[in-house]
C-alpha positions as CSV (number, residue, x, y, z in Angstrom):
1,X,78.2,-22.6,50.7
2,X,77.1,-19.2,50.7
3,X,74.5,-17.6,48.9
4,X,76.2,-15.8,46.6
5,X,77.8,-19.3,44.9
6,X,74.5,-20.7,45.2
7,X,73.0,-18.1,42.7
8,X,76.4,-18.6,40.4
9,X,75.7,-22.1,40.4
10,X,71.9,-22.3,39.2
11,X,72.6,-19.2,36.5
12,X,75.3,-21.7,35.0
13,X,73.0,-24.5,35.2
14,X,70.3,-22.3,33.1
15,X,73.2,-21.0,30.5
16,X,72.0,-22.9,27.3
17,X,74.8,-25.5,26.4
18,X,76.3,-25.6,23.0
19,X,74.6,-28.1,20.9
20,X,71.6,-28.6,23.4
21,X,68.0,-27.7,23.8
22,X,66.8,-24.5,23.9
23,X,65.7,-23.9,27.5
24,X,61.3,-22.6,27.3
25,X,63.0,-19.2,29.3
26,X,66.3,-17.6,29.3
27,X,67.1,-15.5,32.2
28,X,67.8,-11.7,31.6
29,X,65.4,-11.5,29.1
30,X,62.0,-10.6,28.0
31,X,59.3,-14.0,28.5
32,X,59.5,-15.3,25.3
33,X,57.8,-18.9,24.3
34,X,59.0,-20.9,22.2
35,X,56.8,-23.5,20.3
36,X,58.1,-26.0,17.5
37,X,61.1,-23.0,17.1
38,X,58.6,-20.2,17.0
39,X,58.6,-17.1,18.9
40,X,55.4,-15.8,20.2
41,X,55.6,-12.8,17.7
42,X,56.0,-14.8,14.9
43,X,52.7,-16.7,15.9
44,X,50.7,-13.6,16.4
45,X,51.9,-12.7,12.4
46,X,50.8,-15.4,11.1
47,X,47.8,-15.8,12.7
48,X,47.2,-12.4,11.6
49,X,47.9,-12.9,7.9
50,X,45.9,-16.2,8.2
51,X,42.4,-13.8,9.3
52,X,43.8,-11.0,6.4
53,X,42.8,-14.3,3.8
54,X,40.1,-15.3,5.3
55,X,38.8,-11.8,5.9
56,X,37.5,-11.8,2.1
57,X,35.5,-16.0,3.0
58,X,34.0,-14.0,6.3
59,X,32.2,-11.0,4.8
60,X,31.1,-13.0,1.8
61,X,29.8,-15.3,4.7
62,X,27.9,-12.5,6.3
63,X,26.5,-11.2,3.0
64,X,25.0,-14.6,2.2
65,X,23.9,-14.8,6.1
66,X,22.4,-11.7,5.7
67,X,20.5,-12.0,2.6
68,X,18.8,-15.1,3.4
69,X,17.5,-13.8,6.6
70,X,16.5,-10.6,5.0
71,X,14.3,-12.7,2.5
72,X,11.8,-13.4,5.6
73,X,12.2,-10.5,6.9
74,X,11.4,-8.5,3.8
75,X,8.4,-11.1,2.9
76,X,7.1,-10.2,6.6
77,X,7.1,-6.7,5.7
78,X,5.7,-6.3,2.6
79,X,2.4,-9.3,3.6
80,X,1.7,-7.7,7.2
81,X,3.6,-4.5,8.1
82,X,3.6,-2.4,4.5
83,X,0.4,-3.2,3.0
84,X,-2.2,-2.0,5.8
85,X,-0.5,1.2,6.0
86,X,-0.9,2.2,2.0
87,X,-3.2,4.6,0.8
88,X,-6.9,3.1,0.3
89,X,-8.9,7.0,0.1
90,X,-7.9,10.8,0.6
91,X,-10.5,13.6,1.2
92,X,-9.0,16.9,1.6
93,X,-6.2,16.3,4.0
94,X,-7.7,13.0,6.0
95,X,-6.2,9.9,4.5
96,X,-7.9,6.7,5.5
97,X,-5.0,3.6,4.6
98,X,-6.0,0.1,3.6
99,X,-5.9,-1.2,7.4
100,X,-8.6,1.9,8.3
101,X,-10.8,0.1,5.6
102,X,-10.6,-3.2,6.5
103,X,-11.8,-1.9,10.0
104,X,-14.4,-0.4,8.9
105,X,-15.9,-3.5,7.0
106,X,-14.6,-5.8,9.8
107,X,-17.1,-3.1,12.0
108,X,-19.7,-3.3,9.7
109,X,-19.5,-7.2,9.4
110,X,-19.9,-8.1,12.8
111,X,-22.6,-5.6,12.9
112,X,-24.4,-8.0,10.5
113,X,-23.2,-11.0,12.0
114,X,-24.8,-10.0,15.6
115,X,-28.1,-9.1,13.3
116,X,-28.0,-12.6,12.3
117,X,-27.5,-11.0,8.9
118,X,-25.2,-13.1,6.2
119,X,-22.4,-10.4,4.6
120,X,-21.6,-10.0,1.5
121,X,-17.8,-9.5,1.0
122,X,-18.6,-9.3,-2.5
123,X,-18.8,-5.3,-2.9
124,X,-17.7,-4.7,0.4
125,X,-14.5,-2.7,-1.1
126,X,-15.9,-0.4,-3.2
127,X,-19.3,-0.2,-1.0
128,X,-17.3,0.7,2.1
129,X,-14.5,3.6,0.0
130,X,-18.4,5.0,-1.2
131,X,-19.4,5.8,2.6
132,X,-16.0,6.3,4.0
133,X,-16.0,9.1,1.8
134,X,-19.0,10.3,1.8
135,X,-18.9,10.2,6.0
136,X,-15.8,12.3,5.7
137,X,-17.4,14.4,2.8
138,X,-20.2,15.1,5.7
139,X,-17.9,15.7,8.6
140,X,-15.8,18.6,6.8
141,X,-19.4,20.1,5.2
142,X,-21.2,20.0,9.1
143,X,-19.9,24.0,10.0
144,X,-21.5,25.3,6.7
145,X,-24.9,23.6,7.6
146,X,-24.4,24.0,11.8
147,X,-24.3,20.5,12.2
148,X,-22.6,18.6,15.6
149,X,-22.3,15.4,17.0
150,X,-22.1,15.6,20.9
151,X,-20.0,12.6,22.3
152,X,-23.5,12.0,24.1
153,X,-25.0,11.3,21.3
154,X,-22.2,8.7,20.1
155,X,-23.2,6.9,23.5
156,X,-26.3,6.7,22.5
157,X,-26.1,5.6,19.5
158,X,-23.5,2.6,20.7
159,X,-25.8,1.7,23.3
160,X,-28.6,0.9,20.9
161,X,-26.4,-0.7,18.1
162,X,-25.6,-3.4,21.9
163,X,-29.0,-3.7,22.6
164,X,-29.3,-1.1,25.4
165,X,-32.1,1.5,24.7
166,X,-33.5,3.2,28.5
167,X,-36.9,4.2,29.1
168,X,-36.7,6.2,31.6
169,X,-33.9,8.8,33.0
170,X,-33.8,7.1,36.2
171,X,-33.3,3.5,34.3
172,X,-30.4,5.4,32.6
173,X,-28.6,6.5,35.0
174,X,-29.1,3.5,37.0
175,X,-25.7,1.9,38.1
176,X,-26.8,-1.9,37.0
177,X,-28.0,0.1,33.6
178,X,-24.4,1.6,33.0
179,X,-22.1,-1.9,34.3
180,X,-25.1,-3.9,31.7
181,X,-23.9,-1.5,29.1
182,X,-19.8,-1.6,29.9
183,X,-20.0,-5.2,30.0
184,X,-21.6,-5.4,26.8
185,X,-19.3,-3.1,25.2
186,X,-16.2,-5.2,26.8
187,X,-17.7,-8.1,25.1
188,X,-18.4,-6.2,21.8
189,X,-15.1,-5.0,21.6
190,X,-13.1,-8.3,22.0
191,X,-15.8,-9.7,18.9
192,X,-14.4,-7.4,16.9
193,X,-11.5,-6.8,17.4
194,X,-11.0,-3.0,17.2
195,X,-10.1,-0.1,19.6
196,X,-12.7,1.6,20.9
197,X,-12.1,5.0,19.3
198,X,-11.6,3.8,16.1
199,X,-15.2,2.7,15.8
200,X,-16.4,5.5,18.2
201,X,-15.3,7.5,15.1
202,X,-17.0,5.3,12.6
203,X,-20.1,5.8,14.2
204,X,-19.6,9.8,14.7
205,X,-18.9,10.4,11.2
206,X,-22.2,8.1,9.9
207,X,-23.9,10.1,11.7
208,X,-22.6,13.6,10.8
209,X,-23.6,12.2,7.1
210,X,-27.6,11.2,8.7
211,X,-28.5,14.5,9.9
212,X,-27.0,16.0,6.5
213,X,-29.4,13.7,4.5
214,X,-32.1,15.0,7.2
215,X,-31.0,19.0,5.9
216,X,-31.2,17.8,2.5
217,X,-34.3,16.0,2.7
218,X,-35.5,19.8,4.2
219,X,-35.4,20.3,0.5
220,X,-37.4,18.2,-1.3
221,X,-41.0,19.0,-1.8
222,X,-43.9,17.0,-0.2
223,X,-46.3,17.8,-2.3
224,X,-45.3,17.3,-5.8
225,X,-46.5,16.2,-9.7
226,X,-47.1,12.1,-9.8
227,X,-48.2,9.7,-12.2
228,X,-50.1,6.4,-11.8
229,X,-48.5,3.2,-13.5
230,X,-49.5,0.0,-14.4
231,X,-47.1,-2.9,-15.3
232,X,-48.8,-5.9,-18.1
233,X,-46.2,-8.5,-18.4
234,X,-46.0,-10.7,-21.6
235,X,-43.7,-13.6,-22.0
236,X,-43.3,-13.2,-25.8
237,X,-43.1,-10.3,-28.1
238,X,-46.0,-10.2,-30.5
239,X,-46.6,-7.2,-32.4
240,X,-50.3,-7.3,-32.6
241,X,-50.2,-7.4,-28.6
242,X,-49.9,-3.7,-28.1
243,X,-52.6,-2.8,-30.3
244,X,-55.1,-5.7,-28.4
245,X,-54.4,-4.0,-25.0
246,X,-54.9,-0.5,-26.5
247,X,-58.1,-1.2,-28.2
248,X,-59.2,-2.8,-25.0
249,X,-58.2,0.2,-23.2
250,X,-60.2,2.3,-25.2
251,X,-63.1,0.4,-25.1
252,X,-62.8,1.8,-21.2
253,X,-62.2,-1.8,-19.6
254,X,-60.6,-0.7,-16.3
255,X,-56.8,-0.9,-15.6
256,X,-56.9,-3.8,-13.0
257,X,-59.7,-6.0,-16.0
258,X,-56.8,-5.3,-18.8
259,X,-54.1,-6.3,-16.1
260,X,-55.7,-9.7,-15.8
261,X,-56.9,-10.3,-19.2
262,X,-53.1,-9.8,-20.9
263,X,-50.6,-10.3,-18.5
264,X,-48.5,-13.3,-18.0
265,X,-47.2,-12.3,-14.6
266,X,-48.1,-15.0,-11.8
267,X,-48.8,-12.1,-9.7
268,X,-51.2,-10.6,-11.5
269,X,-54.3,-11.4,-9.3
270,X,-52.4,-10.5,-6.5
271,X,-51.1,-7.0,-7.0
272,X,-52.8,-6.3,-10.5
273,X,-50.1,-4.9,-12.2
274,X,-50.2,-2.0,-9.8
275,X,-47.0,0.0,-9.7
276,X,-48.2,2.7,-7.5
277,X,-48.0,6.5,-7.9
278,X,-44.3,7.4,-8.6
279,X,-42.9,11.4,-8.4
280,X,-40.7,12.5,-11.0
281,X,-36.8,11.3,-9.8
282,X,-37.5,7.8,-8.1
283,X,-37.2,5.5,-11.6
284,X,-34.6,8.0,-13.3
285,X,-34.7,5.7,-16.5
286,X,-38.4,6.1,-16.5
287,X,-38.8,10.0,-16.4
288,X,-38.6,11.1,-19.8
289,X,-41.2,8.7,-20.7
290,X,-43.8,9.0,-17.5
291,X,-43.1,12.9,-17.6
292,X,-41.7,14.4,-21.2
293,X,-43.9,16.8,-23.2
294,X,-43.4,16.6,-27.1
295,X,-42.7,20.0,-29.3
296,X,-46.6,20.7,-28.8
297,X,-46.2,19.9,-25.0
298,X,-48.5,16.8,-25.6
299,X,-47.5,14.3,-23.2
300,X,-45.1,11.4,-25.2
301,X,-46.9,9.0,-23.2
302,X,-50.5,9.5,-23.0
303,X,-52.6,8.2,-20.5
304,X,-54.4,5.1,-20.8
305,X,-52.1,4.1,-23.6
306,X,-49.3,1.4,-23.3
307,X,-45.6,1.8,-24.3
308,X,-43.9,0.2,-26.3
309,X,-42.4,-3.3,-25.0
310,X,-39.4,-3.0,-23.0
311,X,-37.1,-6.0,-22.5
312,X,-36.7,-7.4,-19.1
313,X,-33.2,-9.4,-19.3
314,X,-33.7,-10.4,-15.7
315,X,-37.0,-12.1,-16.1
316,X,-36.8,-13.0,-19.4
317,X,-39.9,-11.0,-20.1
318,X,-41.6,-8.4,-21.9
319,X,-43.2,-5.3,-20.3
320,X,-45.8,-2.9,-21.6
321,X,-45.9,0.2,-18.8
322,X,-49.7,2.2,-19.0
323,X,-50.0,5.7,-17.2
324,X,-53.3,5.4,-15.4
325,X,-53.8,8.9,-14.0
326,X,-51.9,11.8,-13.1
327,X,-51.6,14.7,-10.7
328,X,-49.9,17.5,-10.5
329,X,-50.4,17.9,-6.4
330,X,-50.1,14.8,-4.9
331,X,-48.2,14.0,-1.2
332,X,-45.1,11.9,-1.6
333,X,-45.4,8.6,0.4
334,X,-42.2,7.6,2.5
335,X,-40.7,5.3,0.3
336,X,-40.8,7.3,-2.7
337,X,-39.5,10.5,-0.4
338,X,-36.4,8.2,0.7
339,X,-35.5,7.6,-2.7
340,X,-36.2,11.0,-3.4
341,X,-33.8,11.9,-0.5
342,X,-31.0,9.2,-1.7
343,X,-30.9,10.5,-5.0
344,X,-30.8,14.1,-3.6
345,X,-27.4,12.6,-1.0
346,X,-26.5,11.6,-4.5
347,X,-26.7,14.9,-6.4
348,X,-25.5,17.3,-3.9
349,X,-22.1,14.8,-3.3
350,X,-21.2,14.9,-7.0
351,X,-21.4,18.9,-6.5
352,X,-19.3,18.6,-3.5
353,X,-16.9,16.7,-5.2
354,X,-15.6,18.9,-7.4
355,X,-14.5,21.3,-4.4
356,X,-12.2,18.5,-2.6
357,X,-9.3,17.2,-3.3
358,X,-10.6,13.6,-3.4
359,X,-8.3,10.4,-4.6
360,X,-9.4,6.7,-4.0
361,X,-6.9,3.8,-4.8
362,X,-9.5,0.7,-6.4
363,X,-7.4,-1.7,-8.1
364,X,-7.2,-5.3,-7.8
365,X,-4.3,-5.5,-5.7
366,X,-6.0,-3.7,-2.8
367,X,-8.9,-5.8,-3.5
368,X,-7.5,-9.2,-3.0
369,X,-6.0,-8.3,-0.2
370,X,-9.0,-6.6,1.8
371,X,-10.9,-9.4,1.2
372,X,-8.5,-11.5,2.0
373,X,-8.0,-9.5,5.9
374,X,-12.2,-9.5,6.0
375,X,-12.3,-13.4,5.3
376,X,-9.5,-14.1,8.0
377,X,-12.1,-12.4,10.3
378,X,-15.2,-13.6,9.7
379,X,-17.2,-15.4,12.3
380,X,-17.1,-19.0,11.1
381,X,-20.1,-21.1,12.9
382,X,-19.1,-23.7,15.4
383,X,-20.2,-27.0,14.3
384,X,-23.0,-28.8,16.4
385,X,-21.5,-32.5,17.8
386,X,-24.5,-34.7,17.2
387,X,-26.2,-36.4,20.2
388,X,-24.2,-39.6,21.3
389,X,-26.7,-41.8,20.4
390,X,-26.8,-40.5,17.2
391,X,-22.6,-40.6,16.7
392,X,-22.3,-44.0,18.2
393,X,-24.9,-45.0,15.2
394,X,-23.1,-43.3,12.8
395,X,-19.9,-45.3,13.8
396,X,-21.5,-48.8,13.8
């Protein structure tokens, strides 16, 4: 047989019969196959139409999908990522945000806690917005008053705040000296838990606002007017015991005999009801009374002559406050000149104020949550395991 009838014989064989099956491929024509009676093309339609109705089921789907992961994802946000970066204080054109103050309270708290000193988170807020501002306040005020900090002096300054305070240059620039120092600082700055040049800045800026207390201090007197004043403590308010220590006063009995005679205060014989000598400015609430002149510029309170009684809600006491002595020339002691110095800081910032554009945000909101950031990183102490003895007793 040749080849030609060969090929004849296998197309007939492939010709579909009348009446019989529907061969999976027809010969001279495009591959087309054929499942349950449907072409190929009508499968792709109607799995097309079938994702055209489910299309609507899908997207819902994915909204759903989406919303529920973006609940996390939002809550994340708005607890860790959007609250430490909202405004907290804004002098001038520096804005300090609420993760910048917990910083500088979580610097200031292990501070105390290396001190051995409990902290108070109490007023840490609003005590920490106070010198933040007032530190920037200083800092943009330095070029008017020709004050720097060198990044020398910064050193310094660190160095004693770890413990590290050289005697000598040659003990300074020693090599042991400096790696003593770097490993401290390593340590200090894995405790708390900051970058270095965020507390380097800290510290620069406290101490931009020292040496401005030192040029306002430059302008308080030394030398200046003072009265004497003695403190009798009652318990109870009798009215005939004002006239008693007058009349006994009077009679020239000396302060510290009158101070022992009247007053109820345990301390009595100890200190004597000595208050000291006090310059006009360090008990504010006191100076019209220790230094006012009437309309015949007779002192309101003369010497030698108690006041009337003044309420101590505190102590649960009464007070009678006598003026010993005064002089117009005496020398300010250091204590009084520090308060004298505070109050001028005090003073000379409300001035400032008015020429910065200052804003501070103190609500409850930020309040809660700084506390909430300063607790989370506060040392807590590491409890003691008692001696074996000692637990094996406890567990009989």
């Amino acid at each position: 047989m040749s080849t030609e009838d060969s090929t004849e014989d296998r197309n007939e064989e492939q010709k579909p019969v009348p009446g019989g099956p529907i061969p999976d491929y027809e010969a001279g024509r495009r591959s087309i196959t054929v499942r349950g009676g449907k072409t190929r093309r009508e499968m792709v339609n109607e799995q097309h139409q079938f994702q055209v109705r489910t299309r609507p089921f899908m997207i819902v789907g994915l909204v759903v999908l989406i919303g529920l992961l973006a609940i996390p994802v939002y809550a994340y946000f708005q607890n860790y990522v959007f609250p430490p970066r909202e405004l907290a204080l804004r002098v001038e054109g520096t804005e300090y945000s609420r993760g910048d103050v917990v910083n500088f309270i979580r610097f200031n708290q292990r501070m105390s806690e290396n001190l051995g000193v409990p902290f108070e988170i109490g007023n840490s807020l609003f005590d920490s917005l106070q010198t933040l501002q007032e530190n920037e306040l200083a800092f943009q005020l330095a070029p008017r008053y020709g004050i720097a900090v060198s990044a020398e002096d910064v050193d310094e300054r660190l160095n004693s705040i770890l413990g590290f305070v050289a005697v000598t240059v040659a003990e300074l620039e020693s090599q042991e000296y400096k790696d003593n120092v770097e490993e401290a600082k390593r340590q200090f700055i894995h405790r708390i838990g900051i970058d270095e040049k965020v507390f380097r800045d800290f510290i620069r800026k406290s101490m931009f606002k020292e040496r401005l207390r030192d040029v306002i201090g430059d302008t308080i007197p030394r030398v200046q007017a003072q009265v004497h004043i003695y403190e009798i403590i009652r318990l109870s308010n009798d009215s005939e015991d004002r006239r008693a220590i007058e009349r006994t006063l009077v009679a020239g009995a000396t302060m510290e005999s009158v101070v022992l005679q009247y007053s109820d205060d345990p301390n009595a014989s100890r200190n004597l009801g000595d208050q000291g000598w006090k310059p006009f400015g360090v008990i504010p609430e006191l100076d019209a009374l220790m230094f006012g002149l009437d309309g015949d510029g007779e002192r309101l309170l003369p010497i030698r002559t108690p006041s009337s009684p003044r309420f101590d809600e505190e102590n649960n006491w009464w007070s009678y406050l006598v003026v010993a002595e005064v002089n117009d020339a005496r020398e300010v002691d250091p204590e009084n000149f520090e308060l004298l110095t505070s109050r001028g800081m005090t003073i000379f910032f409300n001035e400032e104020q008015r020429n910065f554009d200052l804003h501070m945000v103190l609500d409850s909101a930020i309040f809660d949550w700084v506390n909430a950031q300063v607790r989370l990183s506060a040392i807590i102490p590491t409890p003691t395991p008692p001696p074996f003895g000692a637990a094996a007793l406890a567990g009989q």
